[in-house]
C-alpha positions in Angstrom: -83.3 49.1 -35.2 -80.4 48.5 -32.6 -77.8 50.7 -32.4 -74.2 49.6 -33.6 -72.4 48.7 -30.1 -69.1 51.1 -29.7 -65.9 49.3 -28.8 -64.0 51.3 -26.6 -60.2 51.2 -27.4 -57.8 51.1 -24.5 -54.9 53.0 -24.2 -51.3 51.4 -24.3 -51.0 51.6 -20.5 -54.7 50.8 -19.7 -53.9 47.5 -21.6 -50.8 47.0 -19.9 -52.6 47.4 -16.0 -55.4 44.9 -17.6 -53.2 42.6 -18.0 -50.9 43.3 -14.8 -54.3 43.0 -12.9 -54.7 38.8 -14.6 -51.5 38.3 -12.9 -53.3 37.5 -9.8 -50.2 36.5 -7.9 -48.6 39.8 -8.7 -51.8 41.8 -8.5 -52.2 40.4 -5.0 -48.8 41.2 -4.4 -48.7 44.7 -5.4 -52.0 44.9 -3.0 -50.4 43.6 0.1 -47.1 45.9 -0.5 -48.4 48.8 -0.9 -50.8 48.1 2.9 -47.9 47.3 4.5 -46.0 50.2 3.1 -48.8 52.8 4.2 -49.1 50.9 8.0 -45.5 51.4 8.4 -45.8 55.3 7.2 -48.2 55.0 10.2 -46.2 53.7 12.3 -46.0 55.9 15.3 -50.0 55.6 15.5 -49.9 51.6 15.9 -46.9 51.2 17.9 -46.1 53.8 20.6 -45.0 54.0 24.1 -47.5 57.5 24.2 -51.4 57.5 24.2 -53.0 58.9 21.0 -54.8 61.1 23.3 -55.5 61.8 27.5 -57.5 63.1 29.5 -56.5 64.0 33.1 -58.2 66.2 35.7 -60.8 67.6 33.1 -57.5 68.4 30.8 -57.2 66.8 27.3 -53.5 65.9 26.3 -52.4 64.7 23.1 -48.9 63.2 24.4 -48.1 61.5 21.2 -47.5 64.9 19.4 -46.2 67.2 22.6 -43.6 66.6 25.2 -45.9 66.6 28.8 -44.2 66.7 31.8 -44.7 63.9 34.6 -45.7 66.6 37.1 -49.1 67.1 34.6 -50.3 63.8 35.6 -49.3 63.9 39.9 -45.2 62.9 39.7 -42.7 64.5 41.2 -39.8 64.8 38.7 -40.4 67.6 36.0 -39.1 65.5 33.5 -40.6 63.5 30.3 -43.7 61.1 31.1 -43.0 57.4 31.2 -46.5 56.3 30.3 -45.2 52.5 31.1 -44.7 53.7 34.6 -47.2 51.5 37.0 -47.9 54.9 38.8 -48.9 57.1 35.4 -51.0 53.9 34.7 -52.6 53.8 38.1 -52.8 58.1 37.7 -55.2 57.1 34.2 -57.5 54.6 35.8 -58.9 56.9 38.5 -62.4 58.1 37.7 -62.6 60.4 35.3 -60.0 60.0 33.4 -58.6 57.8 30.4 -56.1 57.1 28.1 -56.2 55.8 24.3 -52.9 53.6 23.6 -52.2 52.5 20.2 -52.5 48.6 19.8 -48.7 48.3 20.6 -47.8 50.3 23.2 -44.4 50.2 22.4 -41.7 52.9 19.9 -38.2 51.0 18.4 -36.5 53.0 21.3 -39.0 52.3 24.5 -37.0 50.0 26.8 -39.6 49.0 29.6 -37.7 49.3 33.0 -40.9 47.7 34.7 -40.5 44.4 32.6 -40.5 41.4 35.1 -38.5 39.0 33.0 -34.6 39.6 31.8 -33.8 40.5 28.4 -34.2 38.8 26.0 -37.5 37.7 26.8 -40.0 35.3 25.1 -43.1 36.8 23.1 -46.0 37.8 25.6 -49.0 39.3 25.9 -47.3 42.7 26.1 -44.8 42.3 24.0 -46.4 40.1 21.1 -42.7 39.2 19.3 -40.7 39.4 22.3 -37.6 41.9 23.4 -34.2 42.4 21.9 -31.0 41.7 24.3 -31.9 45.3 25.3 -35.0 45.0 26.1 -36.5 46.8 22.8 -40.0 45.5 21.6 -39.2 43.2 18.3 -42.6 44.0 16.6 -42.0 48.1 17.0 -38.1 47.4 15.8 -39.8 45.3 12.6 -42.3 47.9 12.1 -40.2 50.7 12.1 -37.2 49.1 10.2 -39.2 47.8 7.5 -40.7 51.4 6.9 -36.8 52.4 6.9 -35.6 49.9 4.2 -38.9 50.2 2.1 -38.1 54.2 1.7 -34.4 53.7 1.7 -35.6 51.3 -1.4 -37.3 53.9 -2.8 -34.7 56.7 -2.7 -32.1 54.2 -3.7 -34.4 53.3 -7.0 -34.9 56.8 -7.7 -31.8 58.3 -7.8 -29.9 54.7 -9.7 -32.9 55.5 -12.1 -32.3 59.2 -12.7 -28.5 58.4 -13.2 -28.9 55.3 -15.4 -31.7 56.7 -17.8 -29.5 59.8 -18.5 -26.5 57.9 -18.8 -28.4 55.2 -21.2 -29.9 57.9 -22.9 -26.6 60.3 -23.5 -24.6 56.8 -25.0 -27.5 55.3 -26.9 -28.2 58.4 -28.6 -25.6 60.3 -29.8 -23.6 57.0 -30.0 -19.7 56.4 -32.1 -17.5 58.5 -29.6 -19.6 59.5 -26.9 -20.9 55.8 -26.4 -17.5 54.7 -26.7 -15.3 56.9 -23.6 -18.8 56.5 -21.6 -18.2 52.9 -21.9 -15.1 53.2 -21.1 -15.3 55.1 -17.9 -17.8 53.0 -16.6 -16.4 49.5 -17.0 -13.2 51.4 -14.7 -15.8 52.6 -12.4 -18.1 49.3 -12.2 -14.6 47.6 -11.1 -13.9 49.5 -8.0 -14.1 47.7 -5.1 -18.0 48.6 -3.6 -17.5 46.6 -0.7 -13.8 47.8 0.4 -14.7 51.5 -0.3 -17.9 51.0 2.0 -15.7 50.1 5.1 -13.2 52.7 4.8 -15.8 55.5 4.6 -17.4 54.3 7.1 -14.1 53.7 9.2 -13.6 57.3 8.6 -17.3 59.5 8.3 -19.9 58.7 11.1 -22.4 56.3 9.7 -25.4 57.7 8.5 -28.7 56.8 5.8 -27.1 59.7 4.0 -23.9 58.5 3.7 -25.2 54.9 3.0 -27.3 56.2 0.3 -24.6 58.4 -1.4 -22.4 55.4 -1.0 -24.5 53.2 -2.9 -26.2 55.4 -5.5 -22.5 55.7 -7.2 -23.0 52.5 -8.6 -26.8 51.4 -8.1 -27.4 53.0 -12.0 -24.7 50.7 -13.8 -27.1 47.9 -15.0 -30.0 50.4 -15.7 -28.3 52.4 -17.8 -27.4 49.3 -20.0 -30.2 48.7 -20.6 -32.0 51.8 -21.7 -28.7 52.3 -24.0 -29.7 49.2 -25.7 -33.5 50.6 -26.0 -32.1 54.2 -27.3 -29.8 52.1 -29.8 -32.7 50.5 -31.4 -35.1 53.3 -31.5 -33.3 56.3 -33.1 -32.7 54.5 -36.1 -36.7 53.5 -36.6 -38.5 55.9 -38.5 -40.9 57.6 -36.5 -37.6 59.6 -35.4 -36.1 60.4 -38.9 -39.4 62.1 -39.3 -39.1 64.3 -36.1 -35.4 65.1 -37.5 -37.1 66.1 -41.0 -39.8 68.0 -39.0 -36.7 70.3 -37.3 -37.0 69.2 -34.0 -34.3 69.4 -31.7 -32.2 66.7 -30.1 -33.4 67.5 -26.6 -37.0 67.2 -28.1 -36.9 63.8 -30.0 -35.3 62.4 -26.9 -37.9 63.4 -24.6 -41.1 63.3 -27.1 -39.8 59.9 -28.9 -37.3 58.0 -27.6 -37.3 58.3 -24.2 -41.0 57.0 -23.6 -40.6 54.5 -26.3 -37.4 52.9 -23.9 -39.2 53.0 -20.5 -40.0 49.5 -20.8 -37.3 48.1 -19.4 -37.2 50.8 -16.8 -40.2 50.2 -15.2 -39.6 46.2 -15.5 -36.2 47.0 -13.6 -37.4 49.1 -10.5 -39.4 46.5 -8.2 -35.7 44.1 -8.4 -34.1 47.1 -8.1 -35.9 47.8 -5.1 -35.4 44.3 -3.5 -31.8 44.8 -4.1 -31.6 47.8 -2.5 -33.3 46.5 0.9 -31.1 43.4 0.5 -27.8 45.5 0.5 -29.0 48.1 3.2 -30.2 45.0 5.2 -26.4 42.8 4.3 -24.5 46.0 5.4 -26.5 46.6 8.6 -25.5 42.8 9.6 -21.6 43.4 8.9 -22.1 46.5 11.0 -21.6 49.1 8.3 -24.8 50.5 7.4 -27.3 52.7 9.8 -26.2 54.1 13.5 -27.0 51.8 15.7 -30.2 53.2 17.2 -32.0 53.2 13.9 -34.4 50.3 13.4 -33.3 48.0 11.1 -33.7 44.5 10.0 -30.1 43.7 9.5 -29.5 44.8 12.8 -32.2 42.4 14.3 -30.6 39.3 12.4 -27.3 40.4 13.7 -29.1 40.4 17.2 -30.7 37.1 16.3 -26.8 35.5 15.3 -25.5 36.9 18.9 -28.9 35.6 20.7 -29.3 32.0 19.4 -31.3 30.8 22.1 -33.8 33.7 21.5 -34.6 32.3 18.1 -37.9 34.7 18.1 -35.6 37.5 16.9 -34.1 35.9 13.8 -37.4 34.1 13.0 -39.7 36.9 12.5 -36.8 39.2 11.1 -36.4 36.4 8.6 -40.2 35.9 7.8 -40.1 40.0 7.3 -37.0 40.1 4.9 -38.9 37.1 2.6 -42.3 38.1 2.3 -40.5 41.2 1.6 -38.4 40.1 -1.5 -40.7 37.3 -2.5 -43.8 40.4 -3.0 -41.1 42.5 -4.6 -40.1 39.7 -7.0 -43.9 38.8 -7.5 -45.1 42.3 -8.5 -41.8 42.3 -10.8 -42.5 39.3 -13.0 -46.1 40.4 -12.9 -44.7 43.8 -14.4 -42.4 42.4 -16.7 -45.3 40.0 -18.3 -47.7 43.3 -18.5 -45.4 44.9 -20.4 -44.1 42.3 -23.0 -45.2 43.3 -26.6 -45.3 39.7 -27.1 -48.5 39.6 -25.3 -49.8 42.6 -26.5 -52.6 41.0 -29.0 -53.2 37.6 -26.4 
């Protein structure tokens, strides 16, 4: 006789990532984001103006983790190596010794004083997306400022989440007068001036990511916690949370038992345009010139570059190509999240 076959029922959320992973545009998506993301938390191992490693006169060096001098390797200064420096290079070719470069030798701060042709220059073998007016590698700047706006993204999303969810959560569940000053307070708040407030902090505070990020956490939570208001409206009045009240539980315990992972839904749909958002703003305010110092990398601050240097149209072209594919995997893996998660779908 042959055995009855089993069927295996999935979990809520393993139904959910099966049908996140048919949304081969978002799947795809969420793929390329996240390789991207870990090369740029990489970053000072693919572009650096220091080797990974040396060896020099029998003596290993690891220069990309320790300061070495430039008398170590037969200079006269006792100063900081410039490992661009023809006579360090010559110094590494002699028999015997070696050094291993990463594939761009170039950091978002090297400025090559060796360079032949004036600033800005055309991509080149060396420099494979060309120089900024300062002479500033445009593949290490784009490198380096993605990795800043994708965590920037991330700490933006985080806190406008941990904000908006209690917020939602404090009006939609206790509701009548609570709901009704919260509301309140926040429509007055949601209509201060974000911009205007933006340029007189940073007219008076040195810029800073801090700053930026305190700036624009005080109202990145608004339209989150809308929505999970909405979501805590609905579900304290369904019956799975009368029975918790006739069980004795506590408020603090139906809300974080019950409700709460009953209304992440439209949480988790929010962050990926939430995230976009956030690398738009960072990137709009670092073009106006309010937004990170000025030797940060940053992609506002390349097109800004790009609008001062028209005739070098290889900075605003690959800064642009960046900030898409950027937003467009973002908005992607979004939509791809937002279908995986629609009850309506639930028994396609």
């Amino acid at each position: 006789m042959s055995e009855p076959s089993v069927t295996v029922s999935l979990s809520p959320s393993q139904r959910a990532w099966q049908r996140f992973k048919q949304h081969r545009l978002g799947y795809w998506s969420l793929i390329l984001f996240v390789t991207l993301v870990v090369l740029s938390l990489g970053a000072e191992l693919l572009s650096n103006d220091k080797p990974l490693v040396a060896r020099y006169e029998g003596k290993w060096y690891f220069p990309i983790v320790q300061n070495v001098s430039e008398t170590e390797f037969g200079g006269d200064f006792d100063s900081p190596a410039d490992y661009l420096d023809p006579f360090i290079a010559e110094q590494f070719e002699r028999p015997g010794n070696f050094a291993i470069y990463p594939i761009n030798r170039s950091h978002h701060r090297t400025i090559n004083y060796f360079a032949k042709d004036p600033n800005p220059a055309a991509p080149s073998a060396q420099n494979w997306l060309g120089t900024d007016d300062r002479g500033r590698d445009i593949f290490a700047r784009l490198l380096y400022g993605f990795r800043v706006s994708v965590l920037f993204g991330l700490a933006l999303m985080f806190t406008g989440v941990v904000i908006g969810v209690l917020s939602g959560a404090l009006q939609g569940f206790y509701g009548g007068r609570t709901d009704l000053v919260m509301q309140r307070l926040i429509e007055v708040w949601s209509s201060m001036p974000e911009l205007y407030l933006m340029i007189i902090f940073s007219a008076v505070l040195s810029p800073s990511i801090w700053l930026l990020l305190v700036l624009l956490s005080l109202f990145g939570w608004i339209g989150l916690s809308d929505y999970v208001r909405a979501e805590f409206l609905r579900n304290r009045q369904l019956d799975y949370v009368r029975a918790a009240r006739a069980l004795g539980q506590s408020n603090w315990q139906i809300i974080r038992r019950h409700i709460l992972p009953n209304s992440l839904t439209p949480v988790v749909t929010f962050l990926p345009f939430r995230m976009s958002a956030a690398i738009l703003a960072l990137t709009s305010l670092d073009f106006l010139g309010l937004g990170v110092p000025p030797d940060t990398p940053s992609l506002g601050e390349l097109l800004s570059q790009g609008k001062n240097n028209l005739d070098a149209w290889w900075i605003s072209l690959s800064t642009f190509v960046v900030l898409v594919l950027t937003l467009l995997l973002l908005t992607f893996m979004g939509d791809a999240l937002r279908d995986a998660l629609d009850p309506r779908k639930e028994s396609r």
